[in-house]
C-alpha positions in Angstrom: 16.6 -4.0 15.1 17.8 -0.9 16.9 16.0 2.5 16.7 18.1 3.9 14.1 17.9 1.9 11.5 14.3 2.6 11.4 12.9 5.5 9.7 8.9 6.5 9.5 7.9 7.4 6.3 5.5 10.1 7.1 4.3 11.8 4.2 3.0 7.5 3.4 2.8 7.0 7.2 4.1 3.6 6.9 7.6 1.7 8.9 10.4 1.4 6.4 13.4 -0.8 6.9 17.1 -1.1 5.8 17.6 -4.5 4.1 21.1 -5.6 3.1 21.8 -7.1 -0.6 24.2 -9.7 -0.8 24.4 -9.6 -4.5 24.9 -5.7 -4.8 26.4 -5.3 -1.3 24.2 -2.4 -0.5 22.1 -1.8 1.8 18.4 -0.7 0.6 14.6 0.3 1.9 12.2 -2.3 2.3 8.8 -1.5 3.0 7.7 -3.0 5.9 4.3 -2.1 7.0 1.6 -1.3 4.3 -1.3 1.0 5.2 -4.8 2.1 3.3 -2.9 5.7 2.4 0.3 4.2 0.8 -2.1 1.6 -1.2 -4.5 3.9 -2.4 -1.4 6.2 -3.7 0.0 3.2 -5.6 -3.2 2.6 -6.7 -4.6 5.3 -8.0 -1.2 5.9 -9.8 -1.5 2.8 -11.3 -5.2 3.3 -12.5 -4.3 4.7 -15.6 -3.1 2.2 -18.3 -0.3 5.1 -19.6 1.4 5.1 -15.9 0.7 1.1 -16.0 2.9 1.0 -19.8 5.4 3.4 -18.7 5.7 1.5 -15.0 6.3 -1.8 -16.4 9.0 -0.8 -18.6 10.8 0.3 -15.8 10.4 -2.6 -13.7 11.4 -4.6 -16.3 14.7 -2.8 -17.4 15.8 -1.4 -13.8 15.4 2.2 -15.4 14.3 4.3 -18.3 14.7 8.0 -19.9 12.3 9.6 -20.8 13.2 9.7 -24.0 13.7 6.1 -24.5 9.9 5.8 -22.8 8.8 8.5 -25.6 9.5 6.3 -28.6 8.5 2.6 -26.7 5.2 3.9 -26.1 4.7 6.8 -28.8 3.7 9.2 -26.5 4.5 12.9 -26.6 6.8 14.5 -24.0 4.0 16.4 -22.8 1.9 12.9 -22.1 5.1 11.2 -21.0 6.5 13.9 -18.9 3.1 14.6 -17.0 2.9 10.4 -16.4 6.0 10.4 -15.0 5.8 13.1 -12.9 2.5 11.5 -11.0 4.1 8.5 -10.3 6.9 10.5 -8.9 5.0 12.4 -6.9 2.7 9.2 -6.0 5.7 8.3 -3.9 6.8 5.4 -6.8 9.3 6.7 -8.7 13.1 8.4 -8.0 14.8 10.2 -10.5 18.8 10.8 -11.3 20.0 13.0 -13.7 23.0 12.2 -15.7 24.2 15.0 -18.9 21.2 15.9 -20.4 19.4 12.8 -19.6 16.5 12.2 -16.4 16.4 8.5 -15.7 13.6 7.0 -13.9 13.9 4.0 -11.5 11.3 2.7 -8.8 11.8 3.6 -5.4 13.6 1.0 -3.2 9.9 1.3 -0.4 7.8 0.0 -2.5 9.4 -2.0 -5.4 8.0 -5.0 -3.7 4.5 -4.1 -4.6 4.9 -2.8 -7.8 6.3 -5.9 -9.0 3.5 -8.2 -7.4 0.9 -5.7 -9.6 3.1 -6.6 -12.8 3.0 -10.3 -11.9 -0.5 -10.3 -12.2 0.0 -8.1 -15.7 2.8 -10.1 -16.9 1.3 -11.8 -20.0 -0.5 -8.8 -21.4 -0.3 -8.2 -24.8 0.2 -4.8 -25.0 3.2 -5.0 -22.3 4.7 -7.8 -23.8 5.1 -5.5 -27.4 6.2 -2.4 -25.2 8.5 -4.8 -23.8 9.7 -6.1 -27.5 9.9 -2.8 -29.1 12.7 -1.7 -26.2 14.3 -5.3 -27.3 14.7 -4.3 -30.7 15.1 -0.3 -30.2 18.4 -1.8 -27.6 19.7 -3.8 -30.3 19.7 -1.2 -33.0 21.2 1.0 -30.4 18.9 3.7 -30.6 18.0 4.1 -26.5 19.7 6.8 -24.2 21.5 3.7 -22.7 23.0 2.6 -25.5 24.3 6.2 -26.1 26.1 6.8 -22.9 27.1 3.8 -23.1 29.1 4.7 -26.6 29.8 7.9 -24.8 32.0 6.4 -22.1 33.9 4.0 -24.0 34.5 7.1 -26.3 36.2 8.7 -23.4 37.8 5.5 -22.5 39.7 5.5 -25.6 40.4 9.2 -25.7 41.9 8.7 -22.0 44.4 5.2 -23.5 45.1 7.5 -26.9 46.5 10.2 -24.2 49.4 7.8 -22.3 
């Protein structure tokens, strides 16, 4: 692998590496070398069972507003903003902005790990119901997602309405 496709990571100190996906034809970062700083960050982040409820959703469903994360988990945006911000700060989570929404989605570096911890949490009870609840809040089209979605085909039809 040549020298510039490597980067160092410093603020984790660890060797990240680009890794091509066939089935979204992109290239991403893998982590490659996992030290004791970047594992007692994810850690620690993920020793509260808040960050653990709010993490798993987003694993599960690619990515989340926060919003959307309120009403799944009943949390306040005070609670839900402050969680999210840790894990964000912890070096776990990137954010995009899109209107008036903030979606969360895990970072690339170390979306390997964070699903290995959720294997090992995948048949709790209390994830599984987070889990259903975004199910059934999807279907009644209630979820950020489902509004941008109605958004753009709004737009779409304004645009075949025009010509």
């Amino acid at each position: 692998m040549s020298a510039d496709l490597k980067y160092k990571y410093k603020a984790l100190n660890c060797l990240i590496y680009p890794t091509f996906a066939p089935e979204t034809k992109q290239f991403s970062m893998r982590l490659k070398t996992f030290n004791l700083s970047l594992g007692a960050q994810i850690f620690k982040a993920c020793a509260d069972e808040s960050r653990l409820r709010i993490l798993s959703l987003i694993v599960l469903n690619g990515e989340m507003c926060i919003s959307d994360l309120e009403k799944i988990l009943d949390f306040t945006q005070a609670k839900t903003s402050r969680h999210l911000i840790y894990l964000k700060n912890a070096g776990i989570l990137n954010s995009r902005r899109y209107n008036h929404w903030v979606f969360y989605q895990i970072k690339d570096s170390v979306e390997d790990i964070v699903k290995q911890v959720f294997q090992f949490l995948k048949r709790d009870q209390q994830l599984m119901h987070d889990q259903h609840t975004y199910q059934t809040l999807f279907t009644n089209r209630e979820l950020a997602v489902n509004k941008l979605q109605i958004q753009e085909w709004q737009r779409s039809t304004r645009r075949e309405k025009v010509m």
